[in-house]
KEKE-3310 file (N, C-alpha, C; in steps of 0.2 Angstrom, whole numbers, plus 5000, padded with zeros to 4 digits):
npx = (5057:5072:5078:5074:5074:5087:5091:5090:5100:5109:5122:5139:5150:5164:5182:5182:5174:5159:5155:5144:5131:5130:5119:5106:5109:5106:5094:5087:5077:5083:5078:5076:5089:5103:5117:5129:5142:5150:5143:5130:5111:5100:5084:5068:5058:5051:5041:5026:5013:5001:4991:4977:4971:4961:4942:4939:4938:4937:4930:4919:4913:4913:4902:4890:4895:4889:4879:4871:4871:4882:4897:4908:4916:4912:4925:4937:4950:4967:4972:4980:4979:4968:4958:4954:4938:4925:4922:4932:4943:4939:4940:4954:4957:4951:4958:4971:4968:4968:4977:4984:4982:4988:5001:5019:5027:5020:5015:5018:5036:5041:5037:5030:5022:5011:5012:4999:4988:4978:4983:4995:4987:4979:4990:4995:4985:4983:4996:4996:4984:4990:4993:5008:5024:5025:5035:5037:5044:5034:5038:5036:5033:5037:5033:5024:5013:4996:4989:4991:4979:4978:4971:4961:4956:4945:4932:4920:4912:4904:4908:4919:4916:4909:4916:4928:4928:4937:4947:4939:4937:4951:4953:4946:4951:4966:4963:4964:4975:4986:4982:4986:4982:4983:4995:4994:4995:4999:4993:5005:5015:5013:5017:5032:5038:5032:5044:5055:5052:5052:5064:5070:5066:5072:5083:5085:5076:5076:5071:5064:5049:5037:5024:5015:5006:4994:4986:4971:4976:4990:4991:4984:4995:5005:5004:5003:5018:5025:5020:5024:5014:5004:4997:4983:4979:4980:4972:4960:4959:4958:4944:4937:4931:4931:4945:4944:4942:4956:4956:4967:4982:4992:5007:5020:5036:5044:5055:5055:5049:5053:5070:5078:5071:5054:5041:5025:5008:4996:4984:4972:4964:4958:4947:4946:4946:4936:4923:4924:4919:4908:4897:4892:4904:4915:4920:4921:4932:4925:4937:4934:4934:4940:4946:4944:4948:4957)
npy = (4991:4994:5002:5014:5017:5017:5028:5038:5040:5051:5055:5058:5050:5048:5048:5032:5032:5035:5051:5059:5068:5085:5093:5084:5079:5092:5095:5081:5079:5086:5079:5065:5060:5053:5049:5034:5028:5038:5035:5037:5035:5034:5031:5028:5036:5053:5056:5045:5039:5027:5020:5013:5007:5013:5013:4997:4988:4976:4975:4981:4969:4959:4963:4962:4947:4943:4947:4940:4929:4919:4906:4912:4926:4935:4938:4943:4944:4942:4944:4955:4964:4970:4983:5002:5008:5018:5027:5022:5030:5043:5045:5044:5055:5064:5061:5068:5079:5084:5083:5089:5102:5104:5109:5111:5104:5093:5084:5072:5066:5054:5042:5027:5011:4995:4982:4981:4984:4993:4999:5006:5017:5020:5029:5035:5045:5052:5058:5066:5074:5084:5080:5075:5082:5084:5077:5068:5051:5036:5023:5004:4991:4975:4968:4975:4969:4963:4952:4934:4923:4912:4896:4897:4910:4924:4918:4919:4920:4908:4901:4898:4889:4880:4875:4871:4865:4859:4868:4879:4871:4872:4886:4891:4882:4887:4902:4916:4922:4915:4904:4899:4896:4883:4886:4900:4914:4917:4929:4931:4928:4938:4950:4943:4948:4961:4966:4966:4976:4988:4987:4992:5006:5012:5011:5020:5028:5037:5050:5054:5059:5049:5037:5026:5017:5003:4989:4982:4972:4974:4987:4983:4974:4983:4990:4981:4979:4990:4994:4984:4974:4960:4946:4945:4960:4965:4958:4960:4975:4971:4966:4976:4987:4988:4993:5007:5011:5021:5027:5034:5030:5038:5039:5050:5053:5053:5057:5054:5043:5027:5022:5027:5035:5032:5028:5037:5034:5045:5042:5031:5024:5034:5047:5060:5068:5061:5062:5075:5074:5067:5056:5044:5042:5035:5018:5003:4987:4971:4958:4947:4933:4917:4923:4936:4950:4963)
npz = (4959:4959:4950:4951:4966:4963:4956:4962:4972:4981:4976:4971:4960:4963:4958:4960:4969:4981:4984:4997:4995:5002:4998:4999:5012:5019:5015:5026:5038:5055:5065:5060:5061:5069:5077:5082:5085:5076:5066:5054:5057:5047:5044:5044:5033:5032:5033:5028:5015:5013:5001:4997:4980:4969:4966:4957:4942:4946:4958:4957:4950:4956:4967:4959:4957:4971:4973:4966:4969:4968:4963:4958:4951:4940:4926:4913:4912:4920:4937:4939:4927:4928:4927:4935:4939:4932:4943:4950:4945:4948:4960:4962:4955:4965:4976:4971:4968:4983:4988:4980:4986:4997:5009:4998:5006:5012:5003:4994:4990:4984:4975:4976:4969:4965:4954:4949:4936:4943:4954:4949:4938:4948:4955:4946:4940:4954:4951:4940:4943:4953:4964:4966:4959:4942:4936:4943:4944:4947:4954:4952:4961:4964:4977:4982:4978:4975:4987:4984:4979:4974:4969:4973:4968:4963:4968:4975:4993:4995:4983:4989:4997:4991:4981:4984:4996:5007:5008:5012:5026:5032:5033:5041:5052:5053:5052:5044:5046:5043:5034:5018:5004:4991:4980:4982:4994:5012:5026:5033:5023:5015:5025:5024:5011:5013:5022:5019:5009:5016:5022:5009:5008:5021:5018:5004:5004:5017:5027:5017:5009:5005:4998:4995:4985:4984:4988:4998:5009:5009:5014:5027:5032:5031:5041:5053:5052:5053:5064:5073:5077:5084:5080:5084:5085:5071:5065:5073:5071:5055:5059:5064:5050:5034:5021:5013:4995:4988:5001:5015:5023:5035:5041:5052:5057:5072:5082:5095:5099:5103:5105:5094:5086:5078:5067:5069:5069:5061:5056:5050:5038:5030:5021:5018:5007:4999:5007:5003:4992:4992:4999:4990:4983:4991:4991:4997:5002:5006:5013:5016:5011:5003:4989:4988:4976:4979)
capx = (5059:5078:5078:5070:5080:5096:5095:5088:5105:5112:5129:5143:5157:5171:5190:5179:5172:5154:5154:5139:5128:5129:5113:5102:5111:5103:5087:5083:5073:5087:5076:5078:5097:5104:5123:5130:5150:5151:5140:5122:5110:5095:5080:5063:5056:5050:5031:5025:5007:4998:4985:4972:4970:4952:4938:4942:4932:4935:4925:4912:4910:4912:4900:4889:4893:4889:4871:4867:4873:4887:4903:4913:4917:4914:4933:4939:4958:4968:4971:4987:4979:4959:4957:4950:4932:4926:4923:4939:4946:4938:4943:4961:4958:4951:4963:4977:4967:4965:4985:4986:4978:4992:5007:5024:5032:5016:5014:5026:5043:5042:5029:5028:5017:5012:5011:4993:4986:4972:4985:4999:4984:4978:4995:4999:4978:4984:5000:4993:4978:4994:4995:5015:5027:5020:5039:5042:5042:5034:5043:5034:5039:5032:5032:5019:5008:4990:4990:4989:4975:4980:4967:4954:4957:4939:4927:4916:4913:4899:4913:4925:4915:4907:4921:4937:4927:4941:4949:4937:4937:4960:4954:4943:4955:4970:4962:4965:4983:4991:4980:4992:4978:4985:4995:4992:5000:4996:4996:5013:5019:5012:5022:5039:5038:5033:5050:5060:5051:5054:5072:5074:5065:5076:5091:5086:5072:5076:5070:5060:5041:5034:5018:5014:4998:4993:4980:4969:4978:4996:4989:4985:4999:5011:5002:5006:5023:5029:5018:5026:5008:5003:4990:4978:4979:4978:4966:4955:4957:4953:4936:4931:4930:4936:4949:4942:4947:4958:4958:4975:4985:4997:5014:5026:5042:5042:5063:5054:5047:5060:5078:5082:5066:5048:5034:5018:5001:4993:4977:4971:4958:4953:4946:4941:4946:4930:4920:4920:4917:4901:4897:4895:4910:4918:4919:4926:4929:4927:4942:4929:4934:4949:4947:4941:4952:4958)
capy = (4998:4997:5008:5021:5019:5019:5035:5044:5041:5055:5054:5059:5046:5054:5042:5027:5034:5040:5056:5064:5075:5087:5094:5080:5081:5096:5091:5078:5084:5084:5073:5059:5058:5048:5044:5030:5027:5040:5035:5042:5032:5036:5023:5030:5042:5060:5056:5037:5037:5022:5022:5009:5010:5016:5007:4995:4985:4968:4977:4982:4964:4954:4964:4961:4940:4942:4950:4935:4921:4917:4906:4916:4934:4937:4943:4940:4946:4942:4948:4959:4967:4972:4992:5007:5010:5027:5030:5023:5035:5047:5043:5045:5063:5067:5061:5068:5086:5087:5085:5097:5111:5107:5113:5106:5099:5089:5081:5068:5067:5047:5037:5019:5009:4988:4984:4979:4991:4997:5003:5010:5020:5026:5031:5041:5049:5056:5062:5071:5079:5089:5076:5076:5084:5080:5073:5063:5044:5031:5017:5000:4987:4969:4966:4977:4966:4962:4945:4930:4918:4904:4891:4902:4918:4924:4914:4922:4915:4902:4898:4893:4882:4874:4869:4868:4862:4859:4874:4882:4872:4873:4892:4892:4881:4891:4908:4920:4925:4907:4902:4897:4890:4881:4892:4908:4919:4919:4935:4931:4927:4947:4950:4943:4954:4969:4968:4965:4980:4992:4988:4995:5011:5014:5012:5023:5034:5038:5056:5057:5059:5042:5038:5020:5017:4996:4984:4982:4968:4976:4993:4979:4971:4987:4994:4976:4978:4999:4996:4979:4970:4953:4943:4947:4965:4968:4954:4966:4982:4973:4966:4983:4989:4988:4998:5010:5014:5027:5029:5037:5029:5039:5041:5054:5053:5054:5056:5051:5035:5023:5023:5030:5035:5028:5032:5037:5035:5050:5043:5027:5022:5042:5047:5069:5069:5059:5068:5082:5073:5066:5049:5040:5039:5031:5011:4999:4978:4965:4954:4940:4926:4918:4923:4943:4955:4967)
capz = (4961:4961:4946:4954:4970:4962:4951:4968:4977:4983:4978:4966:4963:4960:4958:4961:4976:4984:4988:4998:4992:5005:4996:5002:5019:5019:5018:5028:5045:5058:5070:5057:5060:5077:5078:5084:5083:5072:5059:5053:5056:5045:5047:5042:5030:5037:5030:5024:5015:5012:5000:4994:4975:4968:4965:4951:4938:4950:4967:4954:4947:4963:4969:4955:4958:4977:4975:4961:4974:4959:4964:4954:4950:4932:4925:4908:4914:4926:4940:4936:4923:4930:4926:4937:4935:4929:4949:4954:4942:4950:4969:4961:4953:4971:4981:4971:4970:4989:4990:4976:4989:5003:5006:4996:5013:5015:4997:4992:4983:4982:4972:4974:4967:4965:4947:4947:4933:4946:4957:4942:4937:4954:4957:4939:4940:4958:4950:4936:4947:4956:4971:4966:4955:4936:4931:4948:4942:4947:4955:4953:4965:4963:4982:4983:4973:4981:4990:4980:4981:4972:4967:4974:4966:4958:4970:4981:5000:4992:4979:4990:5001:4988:4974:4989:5005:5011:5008:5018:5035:5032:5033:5047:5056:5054:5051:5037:5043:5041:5030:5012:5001:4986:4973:4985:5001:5016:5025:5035:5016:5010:5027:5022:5005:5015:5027:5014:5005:5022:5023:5005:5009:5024:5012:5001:5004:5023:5026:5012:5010:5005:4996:4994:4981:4983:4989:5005:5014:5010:5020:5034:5035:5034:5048:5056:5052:5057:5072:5075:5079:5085:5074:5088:5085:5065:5065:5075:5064:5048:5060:5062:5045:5026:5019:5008:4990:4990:5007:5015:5030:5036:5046:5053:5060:5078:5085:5104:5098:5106:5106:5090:5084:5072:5064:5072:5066:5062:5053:5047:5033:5030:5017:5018:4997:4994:5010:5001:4984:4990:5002:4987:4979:4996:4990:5002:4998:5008:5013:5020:5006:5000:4984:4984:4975:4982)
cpx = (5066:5079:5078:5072:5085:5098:5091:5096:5106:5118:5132:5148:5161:5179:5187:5175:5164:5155:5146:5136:5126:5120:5106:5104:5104:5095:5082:5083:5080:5084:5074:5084:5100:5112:5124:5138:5153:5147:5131:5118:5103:5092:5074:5061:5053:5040:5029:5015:5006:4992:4982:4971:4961:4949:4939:4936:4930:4930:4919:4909:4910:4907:4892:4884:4890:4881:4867:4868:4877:4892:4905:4912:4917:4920:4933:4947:4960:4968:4975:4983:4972:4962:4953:4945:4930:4926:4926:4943:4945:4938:4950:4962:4958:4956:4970:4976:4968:4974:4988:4987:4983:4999:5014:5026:5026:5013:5022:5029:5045:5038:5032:5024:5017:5012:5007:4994:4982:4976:4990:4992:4980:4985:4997:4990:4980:4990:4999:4988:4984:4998:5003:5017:5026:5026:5041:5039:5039:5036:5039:5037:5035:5030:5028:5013:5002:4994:4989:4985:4975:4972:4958:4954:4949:4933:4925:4916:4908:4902:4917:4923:4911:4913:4927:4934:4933:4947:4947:4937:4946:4957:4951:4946:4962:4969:4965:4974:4986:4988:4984:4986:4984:4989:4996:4998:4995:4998:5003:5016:5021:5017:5030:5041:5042:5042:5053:5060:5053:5063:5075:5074:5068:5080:5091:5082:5072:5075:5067:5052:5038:5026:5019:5008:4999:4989:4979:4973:4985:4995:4986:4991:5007:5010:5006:5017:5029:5027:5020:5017:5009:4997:4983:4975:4978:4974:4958:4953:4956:4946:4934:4928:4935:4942:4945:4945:4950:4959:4966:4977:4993:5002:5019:5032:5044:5051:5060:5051:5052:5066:5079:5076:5062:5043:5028:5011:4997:4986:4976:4964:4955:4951:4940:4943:4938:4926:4917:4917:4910:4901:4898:4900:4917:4916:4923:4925:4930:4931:4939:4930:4939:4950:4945:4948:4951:4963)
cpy = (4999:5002:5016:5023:5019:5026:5039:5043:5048:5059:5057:5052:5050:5049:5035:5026:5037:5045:5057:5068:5081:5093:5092:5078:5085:5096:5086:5082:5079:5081:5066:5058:5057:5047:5040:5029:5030:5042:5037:5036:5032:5029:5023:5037:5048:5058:5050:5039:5031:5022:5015:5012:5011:5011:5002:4990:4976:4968:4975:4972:4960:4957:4964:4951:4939:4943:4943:4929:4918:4913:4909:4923:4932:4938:4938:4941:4943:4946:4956:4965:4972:4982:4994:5008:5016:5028:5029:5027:5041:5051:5045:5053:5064:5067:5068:5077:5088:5088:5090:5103:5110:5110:5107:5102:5096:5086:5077:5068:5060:5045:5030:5017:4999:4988:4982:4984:4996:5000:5006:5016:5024:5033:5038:5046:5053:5061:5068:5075:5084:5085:5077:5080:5081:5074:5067:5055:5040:5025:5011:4993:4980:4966:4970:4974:4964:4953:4939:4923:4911:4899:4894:4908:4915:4922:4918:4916:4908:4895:4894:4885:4876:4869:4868:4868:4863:4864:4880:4881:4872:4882:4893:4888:4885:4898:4912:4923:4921:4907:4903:4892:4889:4884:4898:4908:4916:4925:4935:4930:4936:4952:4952:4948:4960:4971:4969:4974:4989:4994:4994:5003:5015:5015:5018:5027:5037:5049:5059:5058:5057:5042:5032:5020:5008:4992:4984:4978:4971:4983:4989:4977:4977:4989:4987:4975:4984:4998:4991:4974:4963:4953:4945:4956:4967:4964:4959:4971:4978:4973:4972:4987:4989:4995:5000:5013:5021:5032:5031:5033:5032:5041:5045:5051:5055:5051:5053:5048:5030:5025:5028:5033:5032:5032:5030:5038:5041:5051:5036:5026:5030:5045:5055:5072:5065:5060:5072:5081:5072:5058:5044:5038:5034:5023:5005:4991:4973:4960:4945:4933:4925:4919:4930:4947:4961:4973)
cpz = (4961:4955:4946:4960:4967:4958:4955:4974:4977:4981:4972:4965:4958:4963:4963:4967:4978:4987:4992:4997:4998:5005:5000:5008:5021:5022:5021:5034:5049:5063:5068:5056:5069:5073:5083:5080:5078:5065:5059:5052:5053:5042:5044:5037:5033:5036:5026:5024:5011:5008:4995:4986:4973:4968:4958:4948:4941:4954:4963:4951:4953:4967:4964:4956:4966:4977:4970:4965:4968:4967:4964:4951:4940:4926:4918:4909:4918:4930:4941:4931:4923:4933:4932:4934:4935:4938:4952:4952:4947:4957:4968:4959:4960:4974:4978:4970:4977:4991:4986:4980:4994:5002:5003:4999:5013:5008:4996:4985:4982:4982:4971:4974:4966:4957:4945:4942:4938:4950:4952:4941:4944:4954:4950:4940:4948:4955:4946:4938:4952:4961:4971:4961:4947:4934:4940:4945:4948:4950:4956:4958:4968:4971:4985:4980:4978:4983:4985:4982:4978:4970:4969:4972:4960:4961:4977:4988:4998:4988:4981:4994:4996:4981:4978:4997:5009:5013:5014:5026:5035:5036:5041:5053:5060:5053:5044:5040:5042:5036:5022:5010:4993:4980:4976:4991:5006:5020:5030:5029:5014:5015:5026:5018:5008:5021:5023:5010:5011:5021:5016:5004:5014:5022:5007:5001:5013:5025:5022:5012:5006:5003:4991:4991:4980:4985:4996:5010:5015:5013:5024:5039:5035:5040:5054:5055:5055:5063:5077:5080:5082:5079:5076:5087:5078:5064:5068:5073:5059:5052:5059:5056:5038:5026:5012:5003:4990:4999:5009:5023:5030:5041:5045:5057:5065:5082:5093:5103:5096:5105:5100:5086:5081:5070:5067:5067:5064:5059:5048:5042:5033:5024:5017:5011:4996:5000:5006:4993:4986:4995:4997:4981:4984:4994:4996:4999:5005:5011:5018:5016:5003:4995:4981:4980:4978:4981)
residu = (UNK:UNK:UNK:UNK:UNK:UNK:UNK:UNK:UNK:UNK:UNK:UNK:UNK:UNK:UNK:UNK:UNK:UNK:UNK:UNK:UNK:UNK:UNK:UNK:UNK:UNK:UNK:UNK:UNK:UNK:UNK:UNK:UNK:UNK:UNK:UNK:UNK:UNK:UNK:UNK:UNK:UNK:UNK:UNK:UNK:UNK:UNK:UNK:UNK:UNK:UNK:UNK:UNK:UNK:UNK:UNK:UNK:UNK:UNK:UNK:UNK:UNK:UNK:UNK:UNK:UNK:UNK:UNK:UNK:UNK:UNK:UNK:UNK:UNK:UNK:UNK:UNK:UNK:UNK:UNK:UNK:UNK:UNK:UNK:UNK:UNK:UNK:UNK:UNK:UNK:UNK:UNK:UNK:UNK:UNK:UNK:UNK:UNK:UNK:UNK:UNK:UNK:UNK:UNK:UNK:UNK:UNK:UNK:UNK:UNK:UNK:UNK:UNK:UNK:UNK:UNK:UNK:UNK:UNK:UNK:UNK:UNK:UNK:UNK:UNK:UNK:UNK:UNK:UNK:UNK:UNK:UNK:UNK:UNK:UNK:UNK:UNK:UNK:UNK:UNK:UNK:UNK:UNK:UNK:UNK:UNK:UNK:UNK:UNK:UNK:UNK:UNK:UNK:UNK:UNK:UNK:UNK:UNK:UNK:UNK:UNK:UNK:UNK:UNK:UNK:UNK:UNK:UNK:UNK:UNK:UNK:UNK:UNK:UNK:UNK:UNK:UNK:UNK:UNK:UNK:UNK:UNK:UNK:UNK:UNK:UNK:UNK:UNK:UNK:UNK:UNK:UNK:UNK:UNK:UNK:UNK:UNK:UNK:UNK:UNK:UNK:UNK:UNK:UNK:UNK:UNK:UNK:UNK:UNK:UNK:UNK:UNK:UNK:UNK:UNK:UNK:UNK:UNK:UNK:UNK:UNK:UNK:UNK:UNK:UNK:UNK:UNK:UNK:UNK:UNK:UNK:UNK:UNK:UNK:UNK:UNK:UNK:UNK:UNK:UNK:UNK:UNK:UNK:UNK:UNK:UNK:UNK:UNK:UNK:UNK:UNK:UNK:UNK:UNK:UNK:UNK:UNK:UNK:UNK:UNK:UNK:UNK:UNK:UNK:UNK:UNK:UNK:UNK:UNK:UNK:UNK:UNK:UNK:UNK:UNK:UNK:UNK:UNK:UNK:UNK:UNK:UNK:UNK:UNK:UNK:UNK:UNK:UNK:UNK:UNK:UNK:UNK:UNK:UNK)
# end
């Protein structure tokens, strides 16, 4: 992503110096700006969406190996490189018409994306359907990458307990957010990333209106990270249900949440673009196995 943050600064330089663009002053909402000894202290974005990429041709096969009692998911690719299937395409048109029809203040003017293909291609299929301005780029940003499963990536729940036993009772000892199977994250790892990936968006996109496209457990674990969570508590939201493709989670900017302001929840896992498309184009996955894609 620094590419993509660096040629959104602000600025002029002018005798080896940053000017301000008094321009993009301008525009940030004045209840995203707090001093402190003078200086501005801009922290979060005016609008952060989170969005699950479509349905993708991994869901479809895993789900394919799971009904046959299979170890392993089918795939000839890896995992980086597994395409959108025609109705994850078609999860992505919707989403990015339904932001077509709102108004410009409520469509974003920052696109980041992971560099799967399945999310790159949600991400450009929402673009081109209107969701944002046809010429805004793209910002791919590898700490958005889905989780990595390491020695288990590809195996269903059946898979894993039969060819890494052990694997499995590590998991069911320490639980799926410790859990670091061989080669792989665990999700305090997809964590670390995501902080790292926060800070840069305070830096450079603060005041802006934010639209993240990437993987179900990295829309978990940001939720775990804005809302500042315990293990106990995003563990709970995944139990209750999948994140669904394409679904939207997202937050405003709220100056009377703590000291200096945050962002508020305003909707998690929702999805009224594929409502109105039809119930069945809503797909959800799993995150029950060390090895689903996601």
């Amino acid at each position: 992503m620094a590419h993509c943050a660096l040629s959104r600064l602000r600025g002029e330089r002018v005798d080896g110096r940053w000017t301000f663009d008094e321009r993009f002053a301008a525009s940030v909402p004045r209840s995203n700006v707090g001093n402190r000894d003078g200086m501005s202290t801009l922290r979060w974005p005016s609008r952060l969406w989170i969005v699950r990429h479509g349905e993708s041709a991994g869901n479809v096969a895993r789900d394919a190996a799971h009904a046959n009692g299979a170890d392993r998911i089918e795939l000839s690719t890896r995992d980086v490189d597994i395409v959108l299937s025609t109705r994850g395409e078609e999860q992505a048109l919707a989403l990015g018409e339904w932001f077509a029809r709102a108004a410009p203040d409520d469509r974003p003017d920052v696109m980041l994306a992971s560099p799967y293909a399945r999310a790159r291609a949600t991400a450009t299929l929402f673009r081109d359907a209107g969701g944002t301005d046809e010429d805004e780029p793209i910002c791919v940003d590898e700490r958005l990458r889905e989780k990595e499963f390491g020695i288990l990536d590809g195996l269903t729940v059946s898979g894993v307990a039969s060819v890494y036993p052990d694997q499995a009772e590590f998991r069911r000892l320490l639980g799926k957010f410790y859990h670091r199977p061989p080669g792989g994250e665990s999700w305090c790892d997809v964590i670390f990333r995501l902080r790292s990936l926060m800070d840069t968006i305070a830096l450079h996109y603060a005041g802006r209106r934010v639209m993240i496209v990437a993987h179900q457990v990295v829309v978990l674990c940001l939720r775990y990270v804005i809302e500042n969570m315990s293990e106990e508590q995003i563990l709970a939201i995944d139990h209750e249900g999948d994140v669904a493709n394409c679904s939207v989670t997202e937050y405003r900017f709220d100056p009377d949440a703590g000291r200096e302001g945050g962002m508020t929840l305003v909707r998690y896992n929702a999805v009224p673009h594929l409502d109105q498309a039809g119930a069945d184009d809503i797909t959800a996955e799993s995150d029950r196995t060390g090895g689903v894609r996601g």
